[in-house]
TORZA-659205 format. One record per residue: residue in one letter; y negated, z negated, x of N, C-alpha, C, O in turn; residue number from 1. Coordinates in Angstrom, 3 decimals. Layout:
> a;Y;Z;X;Y;Z;X;Y;Z;X;Y;Z;X;NUM
...
***
This chain:
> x;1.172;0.000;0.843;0.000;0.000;0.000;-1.244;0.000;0.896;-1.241;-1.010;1.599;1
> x;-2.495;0.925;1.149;-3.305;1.018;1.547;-4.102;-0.116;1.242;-4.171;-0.497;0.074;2
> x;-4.836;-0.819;2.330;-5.752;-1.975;2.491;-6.904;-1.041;2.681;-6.608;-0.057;3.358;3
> x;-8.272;-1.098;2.215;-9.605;-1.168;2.952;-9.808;-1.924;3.658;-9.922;-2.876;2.886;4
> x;-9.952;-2.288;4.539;-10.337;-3.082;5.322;-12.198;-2.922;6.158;-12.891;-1.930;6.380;5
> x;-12.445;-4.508;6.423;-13.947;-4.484;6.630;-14.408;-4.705;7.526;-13.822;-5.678;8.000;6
> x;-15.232;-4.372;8.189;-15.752;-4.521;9.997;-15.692;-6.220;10.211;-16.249;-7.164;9.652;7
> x;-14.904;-6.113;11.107;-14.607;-7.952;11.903;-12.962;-8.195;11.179;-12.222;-8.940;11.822;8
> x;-12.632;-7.834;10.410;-11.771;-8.311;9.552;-10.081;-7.779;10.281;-9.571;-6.675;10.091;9
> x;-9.543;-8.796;11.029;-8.301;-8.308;11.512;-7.383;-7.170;10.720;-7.105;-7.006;9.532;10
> x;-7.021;-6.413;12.027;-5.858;-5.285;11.239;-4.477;-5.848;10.921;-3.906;-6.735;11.555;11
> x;-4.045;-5.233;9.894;-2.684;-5.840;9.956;-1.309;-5.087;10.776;-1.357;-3.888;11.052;12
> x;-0.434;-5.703;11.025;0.449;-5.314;11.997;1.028;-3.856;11.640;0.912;-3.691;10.426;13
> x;1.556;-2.844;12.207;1.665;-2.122;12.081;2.826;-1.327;13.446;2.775;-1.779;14.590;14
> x;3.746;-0.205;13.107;4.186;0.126;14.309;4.291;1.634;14.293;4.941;2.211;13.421;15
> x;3.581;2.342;15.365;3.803;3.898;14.933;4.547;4.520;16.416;4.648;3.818;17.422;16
> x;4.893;5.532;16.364;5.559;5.956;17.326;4.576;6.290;18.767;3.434;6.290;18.308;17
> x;4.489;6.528;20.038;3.653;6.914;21.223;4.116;8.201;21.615;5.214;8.604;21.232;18
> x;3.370;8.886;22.350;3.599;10.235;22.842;4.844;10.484;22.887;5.317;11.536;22.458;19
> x;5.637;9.401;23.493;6.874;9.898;23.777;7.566;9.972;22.837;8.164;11.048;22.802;20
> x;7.841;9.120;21.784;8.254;8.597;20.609;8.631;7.264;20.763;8.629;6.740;19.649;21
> x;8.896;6.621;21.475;9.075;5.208;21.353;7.625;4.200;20.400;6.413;4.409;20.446;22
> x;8.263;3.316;19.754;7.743;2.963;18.970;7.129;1.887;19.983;7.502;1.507;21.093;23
> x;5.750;1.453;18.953;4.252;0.692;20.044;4.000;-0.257;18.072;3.939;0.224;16.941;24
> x;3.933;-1.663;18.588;3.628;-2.594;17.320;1.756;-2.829;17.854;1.226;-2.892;18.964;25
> x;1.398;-2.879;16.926;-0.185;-3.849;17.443;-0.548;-5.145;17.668;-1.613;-5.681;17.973;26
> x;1.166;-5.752;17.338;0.887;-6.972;17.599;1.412;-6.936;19.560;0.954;-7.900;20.173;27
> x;1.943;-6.321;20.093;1.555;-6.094;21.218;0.506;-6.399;22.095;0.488;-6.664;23.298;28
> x;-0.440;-6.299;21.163;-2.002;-5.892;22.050;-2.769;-7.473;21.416;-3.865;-7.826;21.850;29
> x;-2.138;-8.164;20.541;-2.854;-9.139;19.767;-4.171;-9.821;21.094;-3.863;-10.302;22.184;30
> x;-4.929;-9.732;20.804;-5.653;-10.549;21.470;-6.299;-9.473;22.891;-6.923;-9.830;23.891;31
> x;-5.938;-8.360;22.551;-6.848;-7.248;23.813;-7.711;-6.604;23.002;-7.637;-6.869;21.803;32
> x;-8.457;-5.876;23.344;-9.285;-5.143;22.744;-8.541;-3.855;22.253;-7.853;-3.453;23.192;33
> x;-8.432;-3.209;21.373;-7.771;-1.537;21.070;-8.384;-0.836;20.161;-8.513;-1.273;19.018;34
> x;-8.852;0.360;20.537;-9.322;1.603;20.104;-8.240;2.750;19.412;-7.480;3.463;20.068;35
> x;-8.347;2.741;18.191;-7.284;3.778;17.536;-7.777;4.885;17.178;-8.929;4.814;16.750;36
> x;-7.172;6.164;17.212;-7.658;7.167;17.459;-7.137;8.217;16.556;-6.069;8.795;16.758;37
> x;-7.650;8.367;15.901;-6.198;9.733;14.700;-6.986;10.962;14.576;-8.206;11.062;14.453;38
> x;-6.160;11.817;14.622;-6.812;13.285;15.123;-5.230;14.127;13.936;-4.113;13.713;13.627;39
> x;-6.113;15.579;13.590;-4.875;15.843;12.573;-3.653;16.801;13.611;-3.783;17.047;14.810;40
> x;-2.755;17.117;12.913;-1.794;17.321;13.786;-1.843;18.715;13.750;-2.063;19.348;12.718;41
> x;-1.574;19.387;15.229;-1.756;20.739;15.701;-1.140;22.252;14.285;0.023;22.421;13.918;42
> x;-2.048;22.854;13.943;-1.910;23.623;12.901;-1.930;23.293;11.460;-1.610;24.110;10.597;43
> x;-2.443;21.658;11.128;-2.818;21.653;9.947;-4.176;21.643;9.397;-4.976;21.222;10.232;44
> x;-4.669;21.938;8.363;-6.171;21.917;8.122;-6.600;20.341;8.081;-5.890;19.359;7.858;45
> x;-7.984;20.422;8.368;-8.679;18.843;8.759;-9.651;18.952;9.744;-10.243;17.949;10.141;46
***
């Protein structure tokens, strides 16, 4: 179920796959700084 979520307001955990495909959780990073980045995927419109 999609959250809005609001500036300051922690993300919730989440796990998506990395370049390679191995899977990356965000609770990993709990407590670093992280920049997420989503870009659309090669040959679709966006």
């Amino acid at each position: 179920m999609p959250t809005n979520l609001k500036e300051g307001q922690q993300a919730p955990d989440f796990t998506v796959p990395d370049a390679d495909g191995k899977p990356v959780s965000l609770k990993e990073f709990r407590g670093k700084p992280v920049v997420l980045y989503f870009f659309p995927r090669a040959g679709t419109p966006g």
